[in-house]
C-alpha positions in Angstrom: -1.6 -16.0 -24.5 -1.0 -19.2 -22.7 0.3 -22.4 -24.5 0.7 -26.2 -23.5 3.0 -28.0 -25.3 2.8 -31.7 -25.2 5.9 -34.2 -25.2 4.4 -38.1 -25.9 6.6 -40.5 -25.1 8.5 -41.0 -21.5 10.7 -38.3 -19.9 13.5 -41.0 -19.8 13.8 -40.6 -23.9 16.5 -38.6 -25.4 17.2 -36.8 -28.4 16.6 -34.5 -31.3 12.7 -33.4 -29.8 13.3 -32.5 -26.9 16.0 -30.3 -27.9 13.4 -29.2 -30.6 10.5 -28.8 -27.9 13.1 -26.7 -25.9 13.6 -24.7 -28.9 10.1 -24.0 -29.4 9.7 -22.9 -26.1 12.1 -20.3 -27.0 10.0 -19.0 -29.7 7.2 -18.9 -27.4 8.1 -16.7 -25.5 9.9 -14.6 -27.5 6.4 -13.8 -29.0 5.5 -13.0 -25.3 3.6 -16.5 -24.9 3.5 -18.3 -21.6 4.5 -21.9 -22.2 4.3 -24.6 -20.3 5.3 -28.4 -21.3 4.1 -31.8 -19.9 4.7 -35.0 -21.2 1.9 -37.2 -22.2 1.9 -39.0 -18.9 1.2 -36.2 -16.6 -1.8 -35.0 -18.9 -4.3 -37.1 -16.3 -3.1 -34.2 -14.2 -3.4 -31.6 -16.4 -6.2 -29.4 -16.8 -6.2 -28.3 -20.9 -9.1 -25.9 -21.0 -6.6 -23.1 -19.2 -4.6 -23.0 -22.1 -4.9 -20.6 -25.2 -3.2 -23.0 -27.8 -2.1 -26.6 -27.3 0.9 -27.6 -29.2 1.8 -31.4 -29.6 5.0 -32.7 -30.7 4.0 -36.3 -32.0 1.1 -38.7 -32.1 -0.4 -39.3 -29.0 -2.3 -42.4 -27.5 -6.2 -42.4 -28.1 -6.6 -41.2 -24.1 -4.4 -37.6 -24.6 -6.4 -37.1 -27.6 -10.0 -37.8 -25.9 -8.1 -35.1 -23.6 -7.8 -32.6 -25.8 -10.7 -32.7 -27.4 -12.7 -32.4 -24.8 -11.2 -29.3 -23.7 -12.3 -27.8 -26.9 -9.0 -25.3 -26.5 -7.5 -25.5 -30.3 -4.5 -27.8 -31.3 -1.6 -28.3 -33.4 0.6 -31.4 -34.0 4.1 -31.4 -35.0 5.5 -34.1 -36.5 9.4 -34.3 -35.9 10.6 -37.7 -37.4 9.5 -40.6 -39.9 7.2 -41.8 -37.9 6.3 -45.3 -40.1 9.8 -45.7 -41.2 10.8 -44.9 -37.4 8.7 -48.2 -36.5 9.4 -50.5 -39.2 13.0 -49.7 -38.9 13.0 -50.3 -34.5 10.9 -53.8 -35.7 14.0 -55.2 -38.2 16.2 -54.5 -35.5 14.3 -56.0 -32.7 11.3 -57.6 -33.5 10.5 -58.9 -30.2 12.1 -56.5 -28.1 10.5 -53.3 -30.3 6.7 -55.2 -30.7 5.0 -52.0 -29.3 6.0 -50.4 -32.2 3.2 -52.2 -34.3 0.8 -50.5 -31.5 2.8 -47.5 -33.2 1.5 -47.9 -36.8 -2.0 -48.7 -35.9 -2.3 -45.4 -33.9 -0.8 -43.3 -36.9 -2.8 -44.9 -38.9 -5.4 -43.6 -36.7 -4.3 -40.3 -37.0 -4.2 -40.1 -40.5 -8.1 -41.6 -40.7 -9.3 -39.9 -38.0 -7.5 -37.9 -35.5 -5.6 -35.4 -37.1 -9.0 -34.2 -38.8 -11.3 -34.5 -36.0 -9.0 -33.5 -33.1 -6.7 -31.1 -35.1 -8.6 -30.2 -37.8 -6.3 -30.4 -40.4 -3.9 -28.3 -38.4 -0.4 -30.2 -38.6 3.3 -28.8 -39.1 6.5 -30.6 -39.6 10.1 -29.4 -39.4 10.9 -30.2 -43.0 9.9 -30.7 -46.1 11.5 -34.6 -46.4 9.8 -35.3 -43.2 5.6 -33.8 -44.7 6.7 -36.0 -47.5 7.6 -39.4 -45.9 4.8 -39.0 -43.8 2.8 -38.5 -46.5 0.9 -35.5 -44.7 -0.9 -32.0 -46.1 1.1 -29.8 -43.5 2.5 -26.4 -43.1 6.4 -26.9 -42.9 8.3 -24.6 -39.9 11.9 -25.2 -39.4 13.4 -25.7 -36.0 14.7 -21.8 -34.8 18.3 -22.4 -33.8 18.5 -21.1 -29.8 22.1 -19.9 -30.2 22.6 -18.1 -26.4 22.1 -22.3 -25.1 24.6 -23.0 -27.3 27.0 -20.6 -25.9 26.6 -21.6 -22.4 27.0 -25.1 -23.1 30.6 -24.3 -25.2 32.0 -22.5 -22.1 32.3 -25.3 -20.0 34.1 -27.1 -22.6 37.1 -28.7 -21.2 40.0 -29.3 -24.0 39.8 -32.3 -25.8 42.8 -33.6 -27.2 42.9 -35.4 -30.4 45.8 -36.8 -32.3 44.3 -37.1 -35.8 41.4 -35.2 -38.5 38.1 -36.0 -36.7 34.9 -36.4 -38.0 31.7 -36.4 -35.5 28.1 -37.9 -36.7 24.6 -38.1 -34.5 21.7 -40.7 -35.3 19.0 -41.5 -34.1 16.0 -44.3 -34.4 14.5 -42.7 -37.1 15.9 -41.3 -40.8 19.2 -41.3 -39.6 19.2 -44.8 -38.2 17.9 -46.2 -42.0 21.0 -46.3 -44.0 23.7 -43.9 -42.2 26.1 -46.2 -40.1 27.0 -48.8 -42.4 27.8 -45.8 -45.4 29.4 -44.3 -42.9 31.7 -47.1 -41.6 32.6 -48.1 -45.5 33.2 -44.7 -46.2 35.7 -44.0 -43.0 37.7 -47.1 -44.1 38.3 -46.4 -47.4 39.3 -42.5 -46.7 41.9 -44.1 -44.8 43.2 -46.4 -47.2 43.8 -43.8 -49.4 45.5 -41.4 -47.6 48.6 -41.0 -45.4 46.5 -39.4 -42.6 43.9 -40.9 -40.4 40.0 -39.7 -40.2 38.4 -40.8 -36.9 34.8 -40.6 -36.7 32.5 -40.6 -33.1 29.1 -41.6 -33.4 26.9 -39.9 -31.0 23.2 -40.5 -30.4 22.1 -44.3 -30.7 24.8 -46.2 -29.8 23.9 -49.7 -31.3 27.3 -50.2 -33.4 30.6 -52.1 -32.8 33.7 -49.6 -32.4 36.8 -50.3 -34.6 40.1 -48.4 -35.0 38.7 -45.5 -36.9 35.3 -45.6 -35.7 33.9 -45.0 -32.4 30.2 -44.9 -30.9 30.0 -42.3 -27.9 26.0 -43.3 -27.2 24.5 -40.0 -25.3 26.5 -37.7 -23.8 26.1 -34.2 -22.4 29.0 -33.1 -23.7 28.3 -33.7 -27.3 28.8 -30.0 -28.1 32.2 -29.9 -26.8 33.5 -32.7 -29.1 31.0 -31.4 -31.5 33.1 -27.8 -31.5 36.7 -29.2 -31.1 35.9 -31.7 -35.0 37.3 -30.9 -38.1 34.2 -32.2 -39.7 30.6 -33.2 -39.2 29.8 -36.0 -41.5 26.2 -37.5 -42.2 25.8 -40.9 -44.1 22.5 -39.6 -44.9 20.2 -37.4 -47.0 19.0 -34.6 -44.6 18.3 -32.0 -47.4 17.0 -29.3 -44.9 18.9 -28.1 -41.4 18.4 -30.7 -38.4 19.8 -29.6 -35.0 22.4 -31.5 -35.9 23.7 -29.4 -38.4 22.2 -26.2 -37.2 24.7 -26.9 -34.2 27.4 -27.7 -35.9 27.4 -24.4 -38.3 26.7 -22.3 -35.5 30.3 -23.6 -34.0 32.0 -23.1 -37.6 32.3 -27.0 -38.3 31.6 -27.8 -41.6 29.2 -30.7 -43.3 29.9 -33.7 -44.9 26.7 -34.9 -46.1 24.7 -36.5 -49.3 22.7 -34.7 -51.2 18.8 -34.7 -50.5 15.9 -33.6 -52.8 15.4 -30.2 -50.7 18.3 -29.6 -51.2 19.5 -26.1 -49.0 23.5 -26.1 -48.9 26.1 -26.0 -51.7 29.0 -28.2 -52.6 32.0 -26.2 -52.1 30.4 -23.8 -50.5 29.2 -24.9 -47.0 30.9 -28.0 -47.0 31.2 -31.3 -48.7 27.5 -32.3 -50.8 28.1 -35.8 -52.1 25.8 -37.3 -55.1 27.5 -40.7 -54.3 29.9 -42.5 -52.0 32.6 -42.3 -54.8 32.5 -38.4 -54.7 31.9 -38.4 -50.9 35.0 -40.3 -51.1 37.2 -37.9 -53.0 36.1 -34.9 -51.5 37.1 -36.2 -48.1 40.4 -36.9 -49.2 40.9 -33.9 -50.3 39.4 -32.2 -46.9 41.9 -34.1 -45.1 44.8 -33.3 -47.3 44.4 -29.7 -46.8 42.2 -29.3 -43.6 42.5 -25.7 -43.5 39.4 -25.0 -46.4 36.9 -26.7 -43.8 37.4 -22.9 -42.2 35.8 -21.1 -44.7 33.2 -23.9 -45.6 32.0 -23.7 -41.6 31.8 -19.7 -41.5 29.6 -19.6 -45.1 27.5 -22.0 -43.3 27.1 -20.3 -40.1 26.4 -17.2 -42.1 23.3 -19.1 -43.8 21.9 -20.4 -40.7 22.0 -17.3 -38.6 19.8 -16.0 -41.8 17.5 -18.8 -42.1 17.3 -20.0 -38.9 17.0 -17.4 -36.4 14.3 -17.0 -33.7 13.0 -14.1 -35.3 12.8 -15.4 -38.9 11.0 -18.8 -37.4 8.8 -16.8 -34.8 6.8 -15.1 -37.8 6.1 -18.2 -39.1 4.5 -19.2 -35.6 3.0 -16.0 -34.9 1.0 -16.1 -38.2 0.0 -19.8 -37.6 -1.2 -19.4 -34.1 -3.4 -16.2 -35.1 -5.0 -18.1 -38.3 -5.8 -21.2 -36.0 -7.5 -18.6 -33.2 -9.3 -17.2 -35.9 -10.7 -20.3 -37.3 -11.6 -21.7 -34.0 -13.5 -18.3 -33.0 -15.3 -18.4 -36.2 -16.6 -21.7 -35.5 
């Protein structure tokens, strides 16, 4: 079986889906696919009708979907992120400089007329349940598999990194993280350390589009995220990501426990796998009680490790795959 997997936005973008694409990949092949990934502006090169499956990992422009079409070889989109609240979000920040992003919403609102029907047929996936339901879409929900040997090899060429207080490390992005996470975040750090004789520092890696102060820093992109990642006491999320993002998966896989808010899908446990906040008050407390005794965060970061090597593994997500790709043959041939 041969699959194309399709990346649509530029090769210069960075973050969470192309380490999910990667990941995918992965499974792929571990069900003994070839794979090959192109991004949406190589397509005019790209002849579809070799390929067995195509896989998509966002909306694509009206052209790549004229593509695909035509090649009559059957689809699937994936749908990674909020994609209106990803938009309306980049147009308060910037209106002027983000304008394209209107282009955005017409085109999924295309998608959700037209194209996801006609070019998909119905066949759509997203990696979470909070994500189907903010984009308001009938789809099959399959987790990202957590690629743990990549992880490994990156943690081996850590250097040391030296730290002289309790740190806390966060990622964001554009899209849900970027709605509401950095200012809770910033008003939380500062009053943990009001309260308490020892300092929290937090890094904020990923979107960098913040003003650094003495207990808050922003780190933008870096290649080396896993190695400040692995040397925290804490990964702390000023938002409600109720199921595992590669943030997390990441950071259980490296026995660092979460600080997070809890969301309607709810999958970890106060207490349990970390710190699961109903409000800022209790986020509040709970961290000052993590940073008065440091030494429970162990046990918090191996139950969660424990529940992602169960959940998340490439195994558990590559039957979910495997049964998704024979049912959409299937319904193809039978057409």
């Amino acid at each position: 079986m041969k699959i194309a997997m399709i990346i649509p936005f530029d090769p210069s973008t960075r973050g969470g889906v192309l380490r999910a694409v990667k990941s995918q990949e992965v499974v792929y092949r571990y069900l003994g696919a070839e794979v090959e990934t192109f991004y949406a502006s190589e397509l005019d090169r790209t002849d579809l009708k070799g390929y067995d499956i195509i896989h998509v990992h966002g909306p694509l422009k009206v052209g790549g979907l004229l593509k695909i079409r035509k090649s009559g070889v059957p689809a699937v989109l994936t749908v990674h992120g909020w994609v209106i609240n990803e938009a309306l979000t980049a147009l308060r920040m910037d209106p002027i400089g983000n304008l394209h992003y209107i282009l955005r919403l017409i085109n999924w609102a295309l998608h959700m007329l037209i194209f996801i029907r006609i070019v998909y047929r119905g066949r759509i996936t997203t990696v979470s349940e909070i994500k189907r339901k903010m984009n308001h879409l009938d789809a099959m929900v399959i987790h990202n598999a957590l690629i743990t040997h990549e992880i490994d090899k990156k943690v081996s060429k850590c250097q040391e990194i030296g730290k002289n207080c309790l740190t806390a490390v966060t990622y964001v992005s554009i899209g849900g993280s970027m709605v509401s996470s950095i200012p809770r975040l910033v008003e939380i750090v500062e009053k943990v350390n009001r309260k308490t004789s020892k300092r929290l520092r937090l890094l904020v890696f990923g979107d960098d589009r913040g003003y650094d102060t003495d207990n808050v820093k922003f780190m933008g992109y870096r290649d080396d995220f896993l190695c400040y990642l692995k040397s925290a006491d804490i990964m702390l999320l000023g938002y409600e990501m109720s199921e595992l993002g590669y943030a997390i998966l990441e950071a259980g896989y490296l026995g660092v426990p979460i600080a997070k808010f809890r969301g309607e899908y709810e999958e970890l446990e106060d207490g349990v796998h970390g710190i699961i906040a109903d409000d800022e008050d209790y986020m509040v407390q709970r961290l000052r009680e993590f940073i008065e005794d440091p030494s429970i965060g162990s046990a918090w970061g191996e139950n969660l490790k424990d529940y992602i090597l169960k959940t998340r593994s490439v195994d558990v997500i590559g039957k979910r795959w495997k049964l998704l790709i024979e049912e959409l043959r299937q319904s193809y041939q039978g057409n």
